[in-house]
C-alpha positions as a Markdown table, in Angstrom:
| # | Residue | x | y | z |
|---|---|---|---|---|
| 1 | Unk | 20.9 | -1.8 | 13.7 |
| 2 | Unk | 21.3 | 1.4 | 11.9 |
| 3 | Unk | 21.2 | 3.6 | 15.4 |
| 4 | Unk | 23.6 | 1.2 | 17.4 |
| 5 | Unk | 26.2 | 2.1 | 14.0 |
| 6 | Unk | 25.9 | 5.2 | 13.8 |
| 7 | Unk | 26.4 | 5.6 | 17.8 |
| 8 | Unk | 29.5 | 3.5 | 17.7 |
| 9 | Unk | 30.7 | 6.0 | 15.0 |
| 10 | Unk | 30.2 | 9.3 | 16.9 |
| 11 | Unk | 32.0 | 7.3 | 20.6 |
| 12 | Unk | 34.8 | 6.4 | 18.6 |
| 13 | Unk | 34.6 | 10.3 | 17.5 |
| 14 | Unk | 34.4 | 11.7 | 20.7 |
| 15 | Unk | 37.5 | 10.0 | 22.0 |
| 16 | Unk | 40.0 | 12.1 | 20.0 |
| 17 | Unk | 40.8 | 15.3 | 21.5 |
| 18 | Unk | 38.6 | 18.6 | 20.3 |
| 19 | Unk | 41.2 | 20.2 | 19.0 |
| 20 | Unk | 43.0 | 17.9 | 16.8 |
| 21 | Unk | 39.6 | 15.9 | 15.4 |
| 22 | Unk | 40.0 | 12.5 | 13.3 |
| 23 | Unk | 42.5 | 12.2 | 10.2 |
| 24 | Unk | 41.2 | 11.3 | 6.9 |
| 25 | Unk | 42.4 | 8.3 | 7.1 |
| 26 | Unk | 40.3 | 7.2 | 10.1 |
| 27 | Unk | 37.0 | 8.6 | 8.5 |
| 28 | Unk | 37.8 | 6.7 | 5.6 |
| 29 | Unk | 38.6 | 3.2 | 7.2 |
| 30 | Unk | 35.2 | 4.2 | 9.7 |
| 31 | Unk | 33.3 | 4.3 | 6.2 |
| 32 | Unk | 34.4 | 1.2 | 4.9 |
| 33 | Unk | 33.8 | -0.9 | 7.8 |
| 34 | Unk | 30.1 | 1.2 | 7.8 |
| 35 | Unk | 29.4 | 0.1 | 4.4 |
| 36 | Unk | 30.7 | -3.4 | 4.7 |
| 37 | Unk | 28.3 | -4.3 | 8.1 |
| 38 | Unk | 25.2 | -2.4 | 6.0 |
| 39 | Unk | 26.6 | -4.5 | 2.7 |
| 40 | Unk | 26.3 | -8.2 | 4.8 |
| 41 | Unk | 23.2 | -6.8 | 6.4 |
| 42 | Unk | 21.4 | -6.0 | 2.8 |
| 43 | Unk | 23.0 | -9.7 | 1.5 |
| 44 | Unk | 21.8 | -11.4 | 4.9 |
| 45 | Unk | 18.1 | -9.8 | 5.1 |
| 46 | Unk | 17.5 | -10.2 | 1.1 |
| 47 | Unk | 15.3 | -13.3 | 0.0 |
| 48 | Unk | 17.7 | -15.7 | -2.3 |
| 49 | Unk | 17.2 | -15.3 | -6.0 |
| 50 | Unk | 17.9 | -18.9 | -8.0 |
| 51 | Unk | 17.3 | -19.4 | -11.4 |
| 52 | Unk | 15.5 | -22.1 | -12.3 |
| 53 | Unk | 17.6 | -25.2 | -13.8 |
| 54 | Unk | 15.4 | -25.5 | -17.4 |
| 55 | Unk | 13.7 | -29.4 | -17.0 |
| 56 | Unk | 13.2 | -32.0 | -19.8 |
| 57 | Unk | 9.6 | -32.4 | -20.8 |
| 58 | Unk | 8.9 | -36.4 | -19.9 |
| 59 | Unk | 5.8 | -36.6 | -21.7 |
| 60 | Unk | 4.0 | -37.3 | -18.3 |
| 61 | Unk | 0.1 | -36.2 | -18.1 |
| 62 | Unk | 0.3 | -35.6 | -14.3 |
| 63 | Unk | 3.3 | -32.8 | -14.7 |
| 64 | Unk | 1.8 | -29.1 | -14.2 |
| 65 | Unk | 2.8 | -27.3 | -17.6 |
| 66 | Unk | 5.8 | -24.6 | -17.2 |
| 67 | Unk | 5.5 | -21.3 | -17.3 |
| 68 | Unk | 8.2 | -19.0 | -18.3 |
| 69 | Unk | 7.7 | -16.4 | -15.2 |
| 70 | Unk | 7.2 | -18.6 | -12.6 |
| 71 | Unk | 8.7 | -17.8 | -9.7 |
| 72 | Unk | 6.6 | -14.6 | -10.0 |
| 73 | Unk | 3.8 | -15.6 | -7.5 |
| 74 | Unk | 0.3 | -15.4 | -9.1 |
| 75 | Unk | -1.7 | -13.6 | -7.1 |
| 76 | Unk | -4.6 | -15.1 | -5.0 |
| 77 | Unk | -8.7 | -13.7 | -5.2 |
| 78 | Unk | -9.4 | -11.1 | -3.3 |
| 79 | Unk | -12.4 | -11.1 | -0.9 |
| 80 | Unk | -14.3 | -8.9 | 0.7 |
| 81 | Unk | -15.0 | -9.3 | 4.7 |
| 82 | Unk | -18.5 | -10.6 | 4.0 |
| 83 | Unk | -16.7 | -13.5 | 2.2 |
| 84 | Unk | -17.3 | -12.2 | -1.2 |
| 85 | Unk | -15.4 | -12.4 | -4.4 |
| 86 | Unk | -14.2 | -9.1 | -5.0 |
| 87 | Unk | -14.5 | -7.9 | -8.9 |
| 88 | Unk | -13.1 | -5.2 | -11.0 |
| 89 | Unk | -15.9 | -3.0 | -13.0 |
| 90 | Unk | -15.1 | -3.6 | -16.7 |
| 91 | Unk | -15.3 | -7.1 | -18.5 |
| 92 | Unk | -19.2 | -7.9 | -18.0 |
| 93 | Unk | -19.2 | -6.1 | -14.6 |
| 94 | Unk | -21.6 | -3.2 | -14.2 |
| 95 | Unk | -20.6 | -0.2 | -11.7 |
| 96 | Unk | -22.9 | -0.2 | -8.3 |
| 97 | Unk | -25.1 | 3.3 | -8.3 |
| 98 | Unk | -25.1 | 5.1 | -5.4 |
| 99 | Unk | -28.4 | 5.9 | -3.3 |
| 100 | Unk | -27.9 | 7.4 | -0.4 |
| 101 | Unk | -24.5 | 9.5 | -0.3 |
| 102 | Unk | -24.8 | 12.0 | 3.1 |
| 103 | Unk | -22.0 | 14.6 | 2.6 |
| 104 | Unk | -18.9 | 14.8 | 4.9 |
| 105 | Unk | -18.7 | 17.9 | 7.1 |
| 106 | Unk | -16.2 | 20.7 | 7.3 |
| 107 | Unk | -13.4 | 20.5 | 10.5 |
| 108 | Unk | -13.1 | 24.0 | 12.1 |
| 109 | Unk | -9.6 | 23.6 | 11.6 |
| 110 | Unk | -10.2 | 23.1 | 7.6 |
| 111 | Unk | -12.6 | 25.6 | 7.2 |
| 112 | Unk | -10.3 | 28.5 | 9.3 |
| 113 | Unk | -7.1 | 27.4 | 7.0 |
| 114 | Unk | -10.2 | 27.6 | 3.8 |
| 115 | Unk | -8.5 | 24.3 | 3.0 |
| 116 | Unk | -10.0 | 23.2 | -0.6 |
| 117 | Unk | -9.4 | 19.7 | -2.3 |
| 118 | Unk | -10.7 | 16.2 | -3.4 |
| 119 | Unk | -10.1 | 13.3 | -0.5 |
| 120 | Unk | -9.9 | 9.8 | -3.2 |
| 121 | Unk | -10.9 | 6.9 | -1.1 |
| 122 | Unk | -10.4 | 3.2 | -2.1 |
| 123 | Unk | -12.9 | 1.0 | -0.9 |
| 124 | Unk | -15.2 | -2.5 | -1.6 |
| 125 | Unk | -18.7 | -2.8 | -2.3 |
| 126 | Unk | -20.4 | -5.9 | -1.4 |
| 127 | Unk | -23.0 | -7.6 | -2.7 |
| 128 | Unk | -26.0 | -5.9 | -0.3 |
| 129 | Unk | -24.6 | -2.4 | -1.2 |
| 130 | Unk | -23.0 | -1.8 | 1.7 |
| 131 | Unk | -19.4 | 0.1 | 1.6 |
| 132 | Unk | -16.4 | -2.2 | 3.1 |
| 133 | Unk | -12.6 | -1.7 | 3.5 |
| 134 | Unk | -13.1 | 2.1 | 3.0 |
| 135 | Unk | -9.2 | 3.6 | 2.3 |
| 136 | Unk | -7.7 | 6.8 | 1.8 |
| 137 | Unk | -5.8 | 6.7 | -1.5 |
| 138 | Unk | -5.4 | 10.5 | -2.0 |
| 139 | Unk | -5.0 | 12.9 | 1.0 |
| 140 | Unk | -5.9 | 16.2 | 1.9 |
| 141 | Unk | -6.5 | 16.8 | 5.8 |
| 142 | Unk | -6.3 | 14.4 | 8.8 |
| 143 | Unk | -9.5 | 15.7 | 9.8 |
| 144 | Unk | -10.9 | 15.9 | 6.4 |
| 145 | Unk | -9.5 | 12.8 | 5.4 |
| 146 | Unk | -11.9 | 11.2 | 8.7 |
| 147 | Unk | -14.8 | 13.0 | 7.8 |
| 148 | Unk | -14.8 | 11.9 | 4.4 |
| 149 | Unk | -14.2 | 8.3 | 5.4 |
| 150 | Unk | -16.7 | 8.3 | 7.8 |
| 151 | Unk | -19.6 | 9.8 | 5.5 |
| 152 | Unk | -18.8 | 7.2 | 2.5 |
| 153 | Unk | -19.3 | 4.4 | 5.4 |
| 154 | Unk | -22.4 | 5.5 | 5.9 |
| 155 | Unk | -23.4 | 5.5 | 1.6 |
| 156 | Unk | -25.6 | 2.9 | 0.1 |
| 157 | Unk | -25.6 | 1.6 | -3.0 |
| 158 | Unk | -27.4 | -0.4 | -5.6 |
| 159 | Unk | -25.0 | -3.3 | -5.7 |
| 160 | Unk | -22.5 | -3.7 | -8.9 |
| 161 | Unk | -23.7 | -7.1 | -11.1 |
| 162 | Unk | -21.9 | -9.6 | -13.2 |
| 163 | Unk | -24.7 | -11.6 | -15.4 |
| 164 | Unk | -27.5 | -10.3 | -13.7 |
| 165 | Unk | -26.3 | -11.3 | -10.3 |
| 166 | Unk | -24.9 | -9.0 | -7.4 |
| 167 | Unk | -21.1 | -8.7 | -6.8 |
| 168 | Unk | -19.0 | -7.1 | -4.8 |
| 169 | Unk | -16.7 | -4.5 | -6.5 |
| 170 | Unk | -13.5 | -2.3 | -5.7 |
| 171 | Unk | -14.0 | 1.5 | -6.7 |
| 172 | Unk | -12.4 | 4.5 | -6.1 |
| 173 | Unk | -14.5 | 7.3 | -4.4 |
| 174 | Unk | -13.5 | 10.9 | -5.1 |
| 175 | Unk | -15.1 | 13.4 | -2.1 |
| 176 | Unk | -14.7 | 17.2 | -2.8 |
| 177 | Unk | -14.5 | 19.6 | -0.4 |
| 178 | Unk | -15.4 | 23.6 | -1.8 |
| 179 | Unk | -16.1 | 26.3 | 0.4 |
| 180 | Unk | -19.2 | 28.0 | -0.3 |
């Protein structure tokens, strides 16, 4: 939508003679009708906002109990792909250990611009130890960024546990890469 308006705008331009260009007055009236089709687009494309009408409590047992936010959507559980529950470490959840961690290798293109840094990846442990979902949260190189995703795929862990028994756990994973 956006490249069809602003096309229109420089065909209606190039119809007025090189020498003379556009009045003010035609720039201005090209504007508003600009920001009038982008102001219906906006109202069109944007979800409708209605406040709830406040209801009388009826006394009735079978009536879910109202919250004050709710048309915020709670969010649902998060799983991992082996069909875990994913947890948070904190709140009774121990942190998986890490037992095999091979290190991520240099690109020849990182190591002739001596690029330096920490690569944070986001990624789930599940409950045999094994790395899932691996994401780059923090940047450094493309092909540093690869390396360092690839490597942390290839960690094993002592799974994290909640009362004793294995769960899978989101963690952040920082990778640093030093030159020697």
């Amino acid at each position: 939508m956006r490249i069809r308006l602003l096309n229109s705008v420089y065909n209606t331009h190039s119809r007025h003679s090189a020498s003379r260009g556009p009045s003010d007055a035609y720039w201005r009236s090209e504007m508003r009708t600009s920001l009038l089709l982008l102001l219906g687009l906006a109202l069109a494309l944007a979800p409708s906002v209605r406040a709830q009408a406040p209801t009388e409590d009826t006394g009735s047992a079978s009536a879910p109990p109202e919250h004050k936010n709710s048309e915020i959507p709670v969010p649902r559980e998060f799983f991992s792909l082996s069909g875990d529950r994913v947890y948070r470490v904190g709140d009774g959840v121990n942190p998986p250990r890490v037992t095999h961690d091979p290190s991520p290798g240099y690109t020849k293109a990182a190591r002739k611009a001596r690029l330096q840094g920490t690569v944070v990846l986001w990624l789930v442990v599940n409950r045999q130890g094994r790395p899932e979902q691996v994401r780059v949260q923090r940047s450094l190189d493309d092909g540093l960024d690869w390396n360092a995703v690839e490597a942390v795929k290839r960690w094993r862990f002592e799974p994290a546990t909640k009362d004793g028994q294995p769960v899978a756990v989101m963690i952040n994973v920082e990778i640093n890469f030093k030159l020697d």
